[in-house]
Backbone of each chain as nested JSON, in Angstrom:
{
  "chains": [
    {"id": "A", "residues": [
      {"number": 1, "name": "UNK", "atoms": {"N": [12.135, -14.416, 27.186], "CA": [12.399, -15.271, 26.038], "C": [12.569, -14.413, 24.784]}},
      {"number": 2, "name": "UNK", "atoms": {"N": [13.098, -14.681, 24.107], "CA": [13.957, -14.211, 22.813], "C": [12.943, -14.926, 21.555]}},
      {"number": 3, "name": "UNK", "atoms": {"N": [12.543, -14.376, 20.758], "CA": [12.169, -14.798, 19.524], "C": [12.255, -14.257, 17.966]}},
      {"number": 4, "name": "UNK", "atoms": {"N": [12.978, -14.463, 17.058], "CA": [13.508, -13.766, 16.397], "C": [12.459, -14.724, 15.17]}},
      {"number": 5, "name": "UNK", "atoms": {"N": [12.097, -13.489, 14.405], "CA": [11.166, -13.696, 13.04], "C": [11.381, -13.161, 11.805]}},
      {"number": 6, "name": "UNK", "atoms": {"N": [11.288, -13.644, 10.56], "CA": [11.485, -13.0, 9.694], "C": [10.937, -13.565, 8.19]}},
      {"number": 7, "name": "UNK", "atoms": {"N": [10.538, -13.006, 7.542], "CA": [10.129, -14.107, 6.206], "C": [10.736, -15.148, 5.527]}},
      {"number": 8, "name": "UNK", "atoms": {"N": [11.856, -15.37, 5.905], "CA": [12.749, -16.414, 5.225], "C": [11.917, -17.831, 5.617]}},
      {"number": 9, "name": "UNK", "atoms": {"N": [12.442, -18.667, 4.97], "CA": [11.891, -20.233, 4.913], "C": [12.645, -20.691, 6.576]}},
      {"number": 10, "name": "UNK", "atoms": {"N": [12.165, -21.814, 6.669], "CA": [12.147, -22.713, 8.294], "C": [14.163, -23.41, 7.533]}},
      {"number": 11, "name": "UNK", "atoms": {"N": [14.367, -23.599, 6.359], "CA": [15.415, -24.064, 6.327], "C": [16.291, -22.768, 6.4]}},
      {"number": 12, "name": "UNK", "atoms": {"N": [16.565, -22.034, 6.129], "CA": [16.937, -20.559, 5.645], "C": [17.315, -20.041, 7.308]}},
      {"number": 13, "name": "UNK", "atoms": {"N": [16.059, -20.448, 7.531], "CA": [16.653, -20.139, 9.408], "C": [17.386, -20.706, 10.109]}},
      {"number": 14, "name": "UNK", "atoms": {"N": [16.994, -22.384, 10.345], "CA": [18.014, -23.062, 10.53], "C": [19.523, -22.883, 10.487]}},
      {"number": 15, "name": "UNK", "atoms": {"N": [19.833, -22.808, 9.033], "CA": [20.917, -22.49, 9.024], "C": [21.52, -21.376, 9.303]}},
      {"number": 16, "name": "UNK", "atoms": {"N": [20.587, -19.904, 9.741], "CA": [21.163, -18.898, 10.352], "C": [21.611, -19.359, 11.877]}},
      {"number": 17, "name": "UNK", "atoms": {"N": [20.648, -20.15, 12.545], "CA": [20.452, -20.429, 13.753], "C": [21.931, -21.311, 13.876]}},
      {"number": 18, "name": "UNK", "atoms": {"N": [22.347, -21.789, 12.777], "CA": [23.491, -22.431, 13.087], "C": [25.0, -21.473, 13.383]}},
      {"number": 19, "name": "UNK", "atoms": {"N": [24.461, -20.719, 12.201], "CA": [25.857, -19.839, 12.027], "C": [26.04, -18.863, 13.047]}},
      {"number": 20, "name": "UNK", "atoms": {"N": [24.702, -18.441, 13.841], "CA": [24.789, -18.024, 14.674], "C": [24.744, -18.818, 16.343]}},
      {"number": 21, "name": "UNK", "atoms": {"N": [24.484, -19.942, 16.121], "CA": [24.492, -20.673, 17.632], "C": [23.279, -20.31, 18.428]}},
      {"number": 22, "name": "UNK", "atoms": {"N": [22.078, -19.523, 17.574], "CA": [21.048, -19.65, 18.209], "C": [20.567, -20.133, 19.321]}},
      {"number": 23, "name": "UNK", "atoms": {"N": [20.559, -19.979, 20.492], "CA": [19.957, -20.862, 21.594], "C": [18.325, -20.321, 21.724]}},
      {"number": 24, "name": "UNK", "atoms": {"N": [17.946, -19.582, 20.8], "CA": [16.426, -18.913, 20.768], "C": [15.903, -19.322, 19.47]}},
      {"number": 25, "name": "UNK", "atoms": {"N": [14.3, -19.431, 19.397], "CA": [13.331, -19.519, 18.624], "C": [13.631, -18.455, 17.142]}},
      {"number": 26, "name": "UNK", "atoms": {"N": [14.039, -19.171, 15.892], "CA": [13.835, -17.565, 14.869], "C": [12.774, -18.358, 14.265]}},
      {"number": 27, "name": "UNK", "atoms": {"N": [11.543, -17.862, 14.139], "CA": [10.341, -17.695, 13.383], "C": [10.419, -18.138, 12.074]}},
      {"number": 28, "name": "UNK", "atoms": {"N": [9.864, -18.549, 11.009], "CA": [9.48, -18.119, 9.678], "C": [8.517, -17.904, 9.202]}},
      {"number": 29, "name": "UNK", "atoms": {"N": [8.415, -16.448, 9.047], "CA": [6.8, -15.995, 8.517], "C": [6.951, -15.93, 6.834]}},
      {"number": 30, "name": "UNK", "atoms": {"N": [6.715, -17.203, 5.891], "CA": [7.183, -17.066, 4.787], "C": [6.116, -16.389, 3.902]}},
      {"number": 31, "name": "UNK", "atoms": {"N": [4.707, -16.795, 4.802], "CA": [3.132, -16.312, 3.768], "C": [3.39, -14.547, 4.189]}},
      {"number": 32, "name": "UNK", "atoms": {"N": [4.261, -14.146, 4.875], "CA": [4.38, -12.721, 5.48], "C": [2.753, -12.039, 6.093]}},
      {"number": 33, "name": "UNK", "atoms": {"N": [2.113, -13.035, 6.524], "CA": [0.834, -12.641, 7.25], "C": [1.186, -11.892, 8.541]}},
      {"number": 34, "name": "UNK", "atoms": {"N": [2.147, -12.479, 8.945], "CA": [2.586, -11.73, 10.545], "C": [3.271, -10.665, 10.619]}},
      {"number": 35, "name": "UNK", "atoms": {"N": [4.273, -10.511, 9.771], "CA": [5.04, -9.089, 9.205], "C": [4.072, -7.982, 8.981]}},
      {"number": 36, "name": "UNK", "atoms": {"N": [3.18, -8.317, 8.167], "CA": [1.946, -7.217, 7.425], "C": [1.177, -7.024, 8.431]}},
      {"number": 37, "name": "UNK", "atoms": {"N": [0.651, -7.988, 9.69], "CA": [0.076, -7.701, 10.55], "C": [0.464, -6.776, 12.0]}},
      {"number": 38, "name": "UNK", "atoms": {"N": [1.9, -6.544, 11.646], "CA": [2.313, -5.928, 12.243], "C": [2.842, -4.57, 11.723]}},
      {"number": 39, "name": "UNK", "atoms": {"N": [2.187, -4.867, 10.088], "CA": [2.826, -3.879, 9.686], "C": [4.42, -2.976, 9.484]}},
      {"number": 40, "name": "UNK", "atoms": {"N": [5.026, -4.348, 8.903], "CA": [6.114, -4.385, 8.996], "C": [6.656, -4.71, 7.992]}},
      {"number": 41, "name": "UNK", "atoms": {"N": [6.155, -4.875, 6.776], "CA": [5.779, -5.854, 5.753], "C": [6.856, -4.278, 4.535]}},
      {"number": 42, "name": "UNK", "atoms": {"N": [7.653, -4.754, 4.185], "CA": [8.193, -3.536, 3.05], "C": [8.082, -4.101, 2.021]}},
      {"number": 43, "name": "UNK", "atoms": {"N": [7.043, -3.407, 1.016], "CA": [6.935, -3.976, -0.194], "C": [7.757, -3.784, -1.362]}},
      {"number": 44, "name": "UNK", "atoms": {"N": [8.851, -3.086, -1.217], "CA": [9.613, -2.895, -2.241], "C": [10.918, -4.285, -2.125]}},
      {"number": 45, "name": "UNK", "atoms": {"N": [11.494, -4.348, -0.778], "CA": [12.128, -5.054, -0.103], "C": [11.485, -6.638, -0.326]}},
      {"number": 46, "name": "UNK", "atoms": {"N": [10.158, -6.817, 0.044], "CA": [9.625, -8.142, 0.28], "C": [10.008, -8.673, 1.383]}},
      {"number": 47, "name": "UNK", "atoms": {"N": [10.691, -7.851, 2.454], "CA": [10.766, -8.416, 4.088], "C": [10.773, -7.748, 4.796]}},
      {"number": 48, "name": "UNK", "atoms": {"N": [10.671, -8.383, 6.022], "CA": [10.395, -7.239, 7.591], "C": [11.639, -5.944, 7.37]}},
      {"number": 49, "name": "UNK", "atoms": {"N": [10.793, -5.404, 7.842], "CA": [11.465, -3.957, 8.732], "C": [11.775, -4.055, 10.093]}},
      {"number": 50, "name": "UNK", "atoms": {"N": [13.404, -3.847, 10.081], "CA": [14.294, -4.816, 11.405], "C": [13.074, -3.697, 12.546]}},
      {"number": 51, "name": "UNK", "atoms": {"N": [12.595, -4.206, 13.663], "CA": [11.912, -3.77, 14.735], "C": [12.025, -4.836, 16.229]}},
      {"number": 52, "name": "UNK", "atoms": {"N": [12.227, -4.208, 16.908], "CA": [12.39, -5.193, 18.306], "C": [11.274, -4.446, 19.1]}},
      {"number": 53, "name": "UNK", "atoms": {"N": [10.764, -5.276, 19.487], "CA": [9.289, -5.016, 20.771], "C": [9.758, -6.166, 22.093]}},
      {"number": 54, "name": "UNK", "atoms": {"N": [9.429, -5.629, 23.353], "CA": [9.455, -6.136, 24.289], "C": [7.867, -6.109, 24.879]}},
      {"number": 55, "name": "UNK", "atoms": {"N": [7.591, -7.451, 25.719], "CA": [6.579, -7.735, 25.771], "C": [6.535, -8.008, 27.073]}},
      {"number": 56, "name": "UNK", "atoms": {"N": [5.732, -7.641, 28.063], "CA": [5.457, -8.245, 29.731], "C": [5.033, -9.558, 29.922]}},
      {"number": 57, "name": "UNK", "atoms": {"N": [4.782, -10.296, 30.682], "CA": [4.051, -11.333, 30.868], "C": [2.974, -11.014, 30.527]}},
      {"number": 58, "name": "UNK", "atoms": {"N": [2.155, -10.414, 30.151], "CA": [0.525, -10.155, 29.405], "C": [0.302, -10.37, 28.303]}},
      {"number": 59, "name": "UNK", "atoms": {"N": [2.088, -10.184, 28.14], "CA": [1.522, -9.537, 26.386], "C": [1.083, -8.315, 25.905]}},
      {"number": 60, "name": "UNK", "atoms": {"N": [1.631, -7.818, 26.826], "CA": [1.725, -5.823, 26.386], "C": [2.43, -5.416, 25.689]}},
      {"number": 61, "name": "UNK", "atoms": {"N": [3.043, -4.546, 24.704], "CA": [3.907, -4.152, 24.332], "C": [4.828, -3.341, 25.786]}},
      {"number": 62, "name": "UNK", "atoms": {"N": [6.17, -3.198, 25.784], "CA": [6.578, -2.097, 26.551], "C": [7.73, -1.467, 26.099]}},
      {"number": 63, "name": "UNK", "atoms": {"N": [8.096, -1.713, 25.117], "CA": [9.214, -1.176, 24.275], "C": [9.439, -1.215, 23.236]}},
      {"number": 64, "name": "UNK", "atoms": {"N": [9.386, -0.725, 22.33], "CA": [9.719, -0.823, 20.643], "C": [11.138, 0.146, 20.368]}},
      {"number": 65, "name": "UNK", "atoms": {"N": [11.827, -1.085, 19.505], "CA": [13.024, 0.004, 18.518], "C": [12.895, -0.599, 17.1]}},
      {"number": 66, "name": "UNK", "atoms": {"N": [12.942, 0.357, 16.589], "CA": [12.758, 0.495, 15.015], "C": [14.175, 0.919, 14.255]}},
      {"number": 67, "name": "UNK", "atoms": {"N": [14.397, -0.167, 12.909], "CA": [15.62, 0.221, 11.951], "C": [16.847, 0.19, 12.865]}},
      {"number": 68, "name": "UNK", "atoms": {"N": [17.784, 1.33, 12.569], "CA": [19.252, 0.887, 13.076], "C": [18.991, 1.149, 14.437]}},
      {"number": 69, "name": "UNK", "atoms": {"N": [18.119, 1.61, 14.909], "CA": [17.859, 1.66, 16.943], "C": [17.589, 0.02, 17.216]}},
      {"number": 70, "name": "UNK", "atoms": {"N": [17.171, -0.801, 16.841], "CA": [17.443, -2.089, 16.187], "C": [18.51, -3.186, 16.538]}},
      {"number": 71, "name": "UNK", "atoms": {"N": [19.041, -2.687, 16.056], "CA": [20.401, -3.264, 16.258], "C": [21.314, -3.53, 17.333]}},
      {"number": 72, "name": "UNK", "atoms": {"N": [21.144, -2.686, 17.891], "CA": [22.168, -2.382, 18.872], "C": [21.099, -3.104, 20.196]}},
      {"number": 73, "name": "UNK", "atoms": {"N": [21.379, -3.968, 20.747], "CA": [19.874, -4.717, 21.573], "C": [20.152, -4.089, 23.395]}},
      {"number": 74, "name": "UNK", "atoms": {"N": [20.836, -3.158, 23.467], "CA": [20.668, -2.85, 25.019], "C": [19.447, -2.372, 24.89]}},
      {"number": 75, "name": "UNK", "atoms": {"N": [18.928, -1.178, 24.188], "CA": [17.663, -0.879, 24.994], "C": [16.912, -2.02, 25.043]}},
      {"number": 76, "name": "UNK", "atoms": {"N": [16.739, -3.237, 24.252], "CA": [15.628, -4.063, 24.656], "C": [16.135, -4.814, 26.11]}},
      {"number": 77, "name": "UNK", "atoms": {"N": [17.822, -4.748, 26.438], "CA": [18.041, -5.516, 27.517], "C": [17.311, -4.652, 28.742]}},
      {"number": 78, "name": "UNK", "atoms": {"N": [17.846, -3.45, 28.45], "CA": [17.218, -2.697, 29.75], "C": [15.724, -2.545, 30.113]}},
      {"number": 79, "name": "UNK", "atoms": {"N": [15.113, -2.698, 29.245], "CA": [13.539, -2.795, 29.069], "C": [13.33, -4.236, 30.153]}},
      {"number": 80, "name": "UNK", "atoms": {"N": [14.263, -5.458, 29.42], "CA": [13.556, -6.891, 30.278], "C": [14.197, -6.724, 31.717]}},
      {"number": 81, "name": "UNK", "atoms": {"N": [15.343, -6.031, 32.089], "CA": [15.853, -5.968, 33.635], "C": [14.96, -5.153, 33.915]}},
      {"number": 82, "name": "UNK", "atoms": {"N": [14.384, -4.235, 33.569], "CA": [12.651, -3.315, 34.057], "C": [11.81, -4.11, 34.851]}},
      {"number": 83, "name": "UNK", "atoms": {"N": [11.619, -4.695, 33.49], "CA": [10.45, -5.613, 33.553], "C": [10.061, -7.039, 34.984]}},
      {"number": 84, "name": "UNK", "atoms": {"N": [11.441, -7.467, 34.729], "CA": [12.204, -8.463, 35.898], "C": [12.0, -7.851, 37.366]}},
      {"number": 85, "name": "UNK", "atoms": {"N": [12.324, -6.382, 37.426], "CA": [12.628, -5.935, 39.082], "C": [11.463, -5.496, 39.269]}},
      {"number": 86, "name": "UNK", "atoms": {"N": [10.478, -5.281, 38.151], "CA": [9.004, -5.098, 38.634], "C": [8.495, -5.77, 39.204]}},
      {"number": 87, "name": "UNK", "atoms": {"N": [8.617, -7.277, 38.391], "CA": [8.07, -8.547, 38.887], "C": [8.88, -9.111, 39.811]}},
      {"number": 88, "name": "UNK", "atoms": {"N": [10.179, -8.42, 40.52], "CA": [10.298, -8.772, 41.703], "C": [9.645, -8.269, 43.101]}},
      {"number": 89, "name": "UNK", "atoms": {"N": [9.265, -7.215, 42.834], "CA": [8.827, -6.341, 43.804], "C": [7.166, -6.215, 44.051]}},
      {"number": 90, "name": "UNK", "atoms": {"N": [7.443, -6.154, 45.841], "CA": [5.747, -6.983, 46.336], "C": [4.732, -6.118, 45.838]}}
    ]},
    {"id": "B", "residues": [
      {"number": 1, "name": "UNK", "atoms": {"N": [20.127, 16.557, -27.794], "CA": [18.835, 15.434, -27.174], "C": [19.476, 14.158, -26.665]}},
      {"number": 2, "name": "UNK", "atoms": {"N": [20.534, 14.141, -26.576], "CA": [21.349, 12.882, -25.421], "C": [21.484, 13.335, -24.124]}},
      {"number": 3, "name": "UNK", "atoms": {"N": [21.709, 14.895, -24.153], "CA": [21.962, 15.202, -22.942], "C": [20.311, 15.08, -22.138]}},
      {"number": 4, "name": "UNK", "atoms": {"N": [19.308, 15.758, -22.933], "CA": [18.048, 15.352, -22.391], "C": [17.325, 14.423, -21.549]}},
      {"number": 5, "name": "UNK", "atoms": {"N": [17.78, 13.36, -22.77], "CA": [17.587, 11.552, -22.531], "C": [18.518, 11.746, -21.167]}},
      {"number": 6, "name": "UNK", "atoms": {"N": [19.909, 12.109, -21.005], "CA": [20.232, 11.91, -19.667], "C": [19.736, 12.493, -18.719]}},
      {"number": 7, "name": "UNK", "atoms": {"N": [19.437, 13.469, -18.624], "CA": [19.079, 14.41, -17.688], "C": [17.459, 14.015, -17.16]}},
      {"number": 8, "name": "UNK", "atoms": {"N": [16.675, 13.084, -17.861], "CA": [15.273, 12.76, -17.448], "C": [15.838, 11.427, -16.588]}},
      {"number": 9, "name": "UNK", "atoms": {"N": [16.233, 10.78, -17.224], "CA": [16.851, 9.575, -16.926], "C": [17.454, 9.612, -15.391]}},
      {"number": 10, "name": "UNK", "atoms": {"N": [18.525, 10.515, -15.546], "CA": [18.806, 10.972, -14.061], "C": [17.41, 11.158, -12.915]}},
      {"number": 11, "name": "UNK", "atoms": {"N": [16.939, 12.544, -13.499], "CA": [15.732, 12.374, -12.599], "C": [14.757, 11.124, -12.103]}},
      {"number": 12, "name": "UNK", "atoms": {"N": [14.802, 10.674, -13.36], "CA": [14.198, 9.538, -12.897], "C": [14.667, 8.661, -12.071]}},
      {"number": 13, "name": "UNK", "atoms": {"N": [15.525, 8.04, -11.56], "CA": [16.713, 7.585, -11.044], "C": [16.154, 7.76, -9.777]}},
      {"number": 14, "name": "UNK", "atoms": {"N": [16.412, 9.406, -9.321], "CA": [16.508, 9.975, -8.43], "C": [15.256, 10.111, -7.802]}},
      {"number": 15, "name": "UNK", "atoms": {"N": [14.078, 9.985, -8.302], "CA": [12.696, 9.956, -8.064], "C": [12.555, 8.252, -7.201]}},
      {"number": 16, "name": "UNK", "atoms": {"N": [13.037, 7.32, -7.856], "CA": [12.965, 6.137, -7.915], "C": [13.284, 6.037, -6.345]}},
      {"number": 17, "name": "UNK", "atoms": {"N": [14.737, 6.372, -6.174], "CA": [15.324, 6.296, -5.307], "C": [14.547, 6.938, -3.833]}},
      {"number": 18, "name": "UNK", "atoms": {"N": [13.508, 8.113, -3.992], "CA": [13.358, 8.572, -2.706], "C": [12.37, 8.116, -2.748]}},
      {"number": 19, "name": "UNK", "atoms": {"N": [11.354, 7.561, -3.672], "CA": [10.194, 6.917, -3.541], "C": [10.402, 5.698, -2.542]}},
      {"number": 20, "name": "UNK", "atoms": {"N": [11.906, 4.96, -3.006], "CA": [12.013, 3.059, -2.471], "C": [12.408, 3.911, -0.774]}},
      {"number": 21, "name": "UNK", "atoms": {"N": [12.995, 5.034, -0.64], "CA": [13.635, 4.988, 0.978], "C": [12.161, 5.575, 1.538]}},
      {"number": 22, "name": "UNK", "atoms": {"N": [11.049, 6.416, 1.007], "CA": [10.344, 6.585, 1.386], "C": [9.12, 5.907, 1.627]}},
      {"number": 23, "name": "UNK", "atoms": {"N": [9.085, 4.734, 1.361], "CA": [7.62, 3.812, 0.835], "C": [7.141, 3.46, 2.504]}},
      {"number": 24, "name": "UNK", "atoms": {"N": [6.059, 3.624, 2.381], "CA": [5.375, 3.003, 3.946], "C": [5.565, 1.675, 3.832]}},
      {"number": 25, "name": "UNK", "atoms": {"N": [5.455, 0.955, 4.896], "CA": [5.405, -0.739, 5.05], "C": [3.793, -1.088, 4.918]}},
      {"number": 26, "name": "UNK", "atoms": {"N": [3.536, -2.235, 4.501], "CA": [2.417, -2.814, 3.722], "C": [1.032, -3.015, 5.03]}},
      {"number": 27, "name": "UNK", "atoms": {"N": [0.174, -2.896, 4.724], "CA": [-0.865, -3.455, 5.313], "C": [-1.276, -2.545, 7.273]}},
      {"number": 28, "name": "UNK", "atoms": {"N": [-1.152, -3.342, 7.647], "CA": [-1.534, -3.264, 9.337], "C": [-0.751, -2.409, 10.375]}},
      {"number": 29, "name": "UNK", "atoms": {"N": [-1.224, -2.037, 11.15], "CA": [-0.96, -0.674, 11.949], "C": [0.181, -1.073, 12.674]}},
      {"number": 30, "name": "UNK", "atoms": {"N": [1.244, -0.556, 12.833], "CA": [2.115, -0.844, 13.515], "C": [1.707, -0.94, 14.955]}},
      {"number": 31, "name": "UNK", "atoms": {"N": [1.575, -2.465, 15.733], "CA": [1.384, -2.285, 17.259], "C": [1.678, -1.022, 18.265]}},
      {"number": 32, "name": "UNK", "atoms": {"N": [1.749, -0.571, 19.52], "CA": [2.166, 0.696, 19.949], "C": [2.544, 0.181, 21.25]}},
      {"number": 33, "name": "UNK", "atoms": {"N": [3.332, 0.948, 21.91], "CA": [3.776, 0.766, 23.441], "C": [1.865, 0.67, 23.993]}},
      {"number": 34, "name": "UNK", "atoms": {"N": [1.761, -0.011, 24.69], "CA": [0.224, -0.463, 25.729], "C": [-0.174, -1.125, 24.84]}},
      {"number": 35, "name": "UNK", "atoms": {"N": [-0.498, -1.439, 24.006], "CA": [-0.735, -2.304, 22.838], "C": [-0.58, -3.834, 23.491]}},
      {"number": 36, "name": "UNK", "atoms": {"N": [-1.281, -5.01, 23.437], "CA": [-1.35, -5.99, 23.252], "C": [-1.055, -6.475, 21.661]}},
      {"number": 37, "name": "UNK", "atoms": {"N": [0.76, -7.467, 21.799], "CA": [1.007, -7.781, 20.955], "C": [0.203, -8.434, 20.205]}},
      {"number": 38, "name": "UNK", "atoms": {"N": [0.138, -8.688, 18.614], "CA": [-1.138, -9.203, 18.16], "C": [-0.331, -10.589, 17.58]}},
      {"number": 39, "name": "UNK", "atoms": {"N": [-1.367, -11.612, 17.853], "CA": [-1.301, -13.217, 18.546], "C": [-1.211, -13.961, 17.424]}},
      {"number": 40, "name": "UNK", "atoms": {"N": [0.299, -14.964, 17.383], "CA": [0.085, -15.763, 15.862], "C": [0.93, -16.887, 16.413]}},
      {"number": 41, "name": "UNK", "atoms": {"N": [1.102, -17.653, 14.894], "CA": [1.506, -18.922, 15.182], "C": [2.471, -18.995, 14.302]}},
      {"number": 42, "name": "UNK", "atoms": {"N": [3.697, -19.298, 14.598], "CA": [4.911, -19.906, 12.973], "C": [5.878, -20.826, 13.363]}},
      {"number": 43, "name": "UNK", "atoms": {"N": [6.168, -21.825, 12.514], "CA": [7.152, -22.432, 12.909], "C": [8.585, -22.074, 13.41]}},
      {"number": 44, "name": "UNK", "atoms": {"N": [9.085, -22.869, 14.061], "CA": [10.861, -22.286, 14.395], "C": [12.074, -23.089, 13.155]}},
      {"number": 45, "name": "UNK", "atoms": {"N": [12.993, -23.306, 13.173], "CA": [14.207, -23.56, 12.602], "C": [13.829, -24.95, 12.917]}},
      {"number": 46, "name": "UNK", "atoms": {"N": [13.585, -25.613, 13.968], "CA": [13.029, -27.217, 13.847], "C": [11.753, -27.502, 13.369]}},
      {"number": 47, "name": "UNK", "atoms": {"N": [11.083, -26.979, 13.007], "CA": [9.636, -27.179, 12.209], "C": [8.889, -27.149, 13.368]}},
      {"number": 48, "name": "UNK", "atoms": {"N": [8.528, -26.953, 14.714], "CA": [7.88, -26.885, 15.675], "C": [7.09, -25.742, 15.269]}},
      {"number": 49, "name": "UNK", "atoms": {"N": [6.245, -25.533, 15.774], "CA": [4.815, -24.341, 15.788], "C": [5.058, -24.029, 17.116]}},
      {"number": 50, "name": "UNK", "atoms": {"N": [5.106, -22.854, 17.212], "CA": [5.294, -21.814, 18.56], "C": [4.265, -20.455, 18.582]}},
      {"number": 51, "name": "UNK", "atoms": {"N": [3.042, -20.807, 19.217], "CA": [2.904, -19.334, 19.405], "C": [2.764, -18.301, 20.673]}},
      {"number": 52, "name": "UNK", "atoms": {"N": [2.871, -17.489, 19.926], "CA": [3.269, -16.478, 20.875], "C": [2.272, -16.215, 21.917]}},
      {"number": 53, "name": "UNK", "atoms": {"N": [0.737, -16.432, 21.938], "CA": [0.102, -16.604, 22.959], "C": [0.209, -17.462, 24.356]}},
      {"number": 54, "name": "UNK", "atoms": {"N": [1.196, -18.718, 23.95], "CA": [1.352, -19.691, 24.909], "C": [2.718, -18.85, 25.819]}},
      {"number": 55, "name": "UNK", "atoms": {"N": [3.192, -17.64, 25.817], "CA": [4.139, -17.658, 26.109], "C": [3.704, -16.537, 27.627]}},
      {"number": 56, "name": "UNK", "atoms": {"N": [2.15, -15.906, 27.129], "CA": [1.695, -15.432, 28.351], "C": [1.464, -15.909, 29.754]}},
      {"number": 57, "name": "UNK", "atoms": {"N": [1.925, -15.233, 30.73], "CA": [2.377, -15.623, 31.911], "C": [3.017, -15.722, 32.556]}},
      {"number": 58, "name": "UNK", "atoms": {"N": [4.227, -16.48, 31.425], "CA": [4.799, -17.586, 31.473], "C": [6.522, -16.494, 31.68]}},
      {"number": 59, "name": "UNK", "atoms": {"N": [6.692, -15.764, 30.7], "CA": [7.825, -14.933, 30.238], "C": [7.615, -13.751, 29.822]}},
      {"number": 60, "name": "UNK", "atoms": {"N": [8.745, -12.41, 29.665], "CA": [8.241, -11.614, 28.886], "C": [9.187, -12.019, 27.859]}},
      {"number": 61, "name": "UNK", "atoms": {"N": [8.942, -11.173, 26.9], "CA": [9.032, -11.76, 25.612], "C": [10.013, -10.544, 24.345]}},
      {"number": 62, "name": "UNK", "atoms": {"N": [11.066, -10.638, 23.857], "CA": [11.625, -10.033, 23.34], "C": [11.324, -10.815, 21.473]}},
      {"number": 63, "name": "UNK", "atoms": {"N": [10.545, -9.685, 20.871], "CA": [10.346, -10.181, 19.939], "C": [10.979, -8.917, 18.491]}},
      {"number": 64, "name": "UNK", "atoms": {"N": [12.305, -10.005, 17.854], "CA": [12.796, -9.211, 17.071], "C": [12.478, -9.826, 15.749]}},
      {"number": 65, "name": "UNK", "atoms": {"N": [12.008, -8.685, 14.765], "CA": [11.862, -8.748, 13.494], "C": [13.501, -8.457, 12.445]}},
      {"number": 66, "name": "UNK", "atoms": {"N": [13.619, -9.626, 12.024], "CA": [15.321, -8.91, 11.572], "C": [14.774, -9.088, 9.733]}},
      {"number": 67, "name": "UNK", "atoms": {"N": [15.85, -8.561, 8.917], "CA": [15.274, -8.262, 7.728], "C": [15.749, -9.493, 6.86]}},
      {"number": 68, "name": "UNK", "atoms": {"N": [16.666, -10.568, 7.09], "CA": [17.279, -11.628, 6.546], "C": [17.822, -12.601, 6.937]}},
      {"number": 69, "name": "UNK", "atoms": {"N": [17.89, -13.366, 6.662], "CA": [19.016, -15.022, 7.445], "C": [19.86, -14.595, 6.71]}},
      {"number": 70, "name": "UNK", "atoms": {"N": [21.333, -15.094, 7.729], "CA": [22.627, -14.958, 7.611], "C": [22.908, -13.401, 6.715]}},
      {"number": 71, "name": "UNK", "atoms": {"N": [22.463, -12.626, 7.2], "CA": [22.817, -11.174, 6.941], "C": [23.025, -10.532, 7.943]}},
      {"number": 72, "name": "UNK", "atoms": {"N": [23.417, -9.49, 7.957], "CA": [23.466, -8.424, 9.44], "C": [22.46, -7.586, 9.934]}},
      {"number": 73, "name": "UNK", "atoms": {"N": [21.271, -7.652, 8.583], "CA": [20.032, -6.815, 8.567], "C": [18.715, -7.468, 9.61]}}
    ]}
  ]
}
């Protein structure tokens, strides 16, 4: 599952979610408690620092990309087909 | 003494500038690979509350921090 977060307002997203056709969850962390708790929080900026983490069924971390590594989302794809053929295998 | 005024001015500028690309991000430790993501709650684009604890088990979980709505950041 896909979840995309960021400090903007729940309307602010919406309408990204539109322009983009969203079929995934985008977050709004507007009190930025969850950003800062992740330490992600840029105070000059006043919003997240673009970061993608992949997560196991536990809730482990198993992959992080940070800034313009970011962007580009294969490594997080290749991380969840990892993750997938693990949990296929006996 | 104009050229002065410019020439601090500049520096200053330029100070400004590597301070804002250099600034740490605020508060809490950045999670780490083995790390257990740390557990919250926020609404989505429909006002629903989703958190990320309910999702253990269940899925893994691709969780991206982007820097703006309707930007490229």
């Amino acid at each position: 599952m896909v979840l995309g977060i960021s400090v903007d307002r729940v309307e602010d997203n919406a309408r990204f979610a539109r322009e983009i056709a969203a079929s995934f969850p985008l977050l709004s962390d507007t009190s930025q408690e969850v950003t800062r708790r992740y330490g992600l929080f840029d105070p000059v900026l006043r919003m997240a620092r673009r970061t993608t983490f992949v997560l196991d069924k536990e809730g482990i971390i198993r992959h992080i990309e940070a800034g313009g590594d970011a962007v580009d989302p294969e490594g997080a794809i290749q991380m969840c087909s990892m993750l997938k053929r693990k949990e296929s295998q006996p | 003494m104009a050229r002065a005024f410019l020439t601090l001015l500049m520096l200053g500028l330029c100070g400004a500038v590597v301070a804002w690309v250099q600034h740490p991000a605020e508060a809490g430790r950045t999670p780490k690979i083995g790390d257990f993501a740390p557990d919250f709650t926020l609404p989505d684009q429909d006002h629903r509350p989703l958190r990320l604890g309910d999702l253990r088990g269940k899925s893994n979980v691709v969780l991206a921090f982007y820097v703006k709505a309707s930007t490229f950041g």
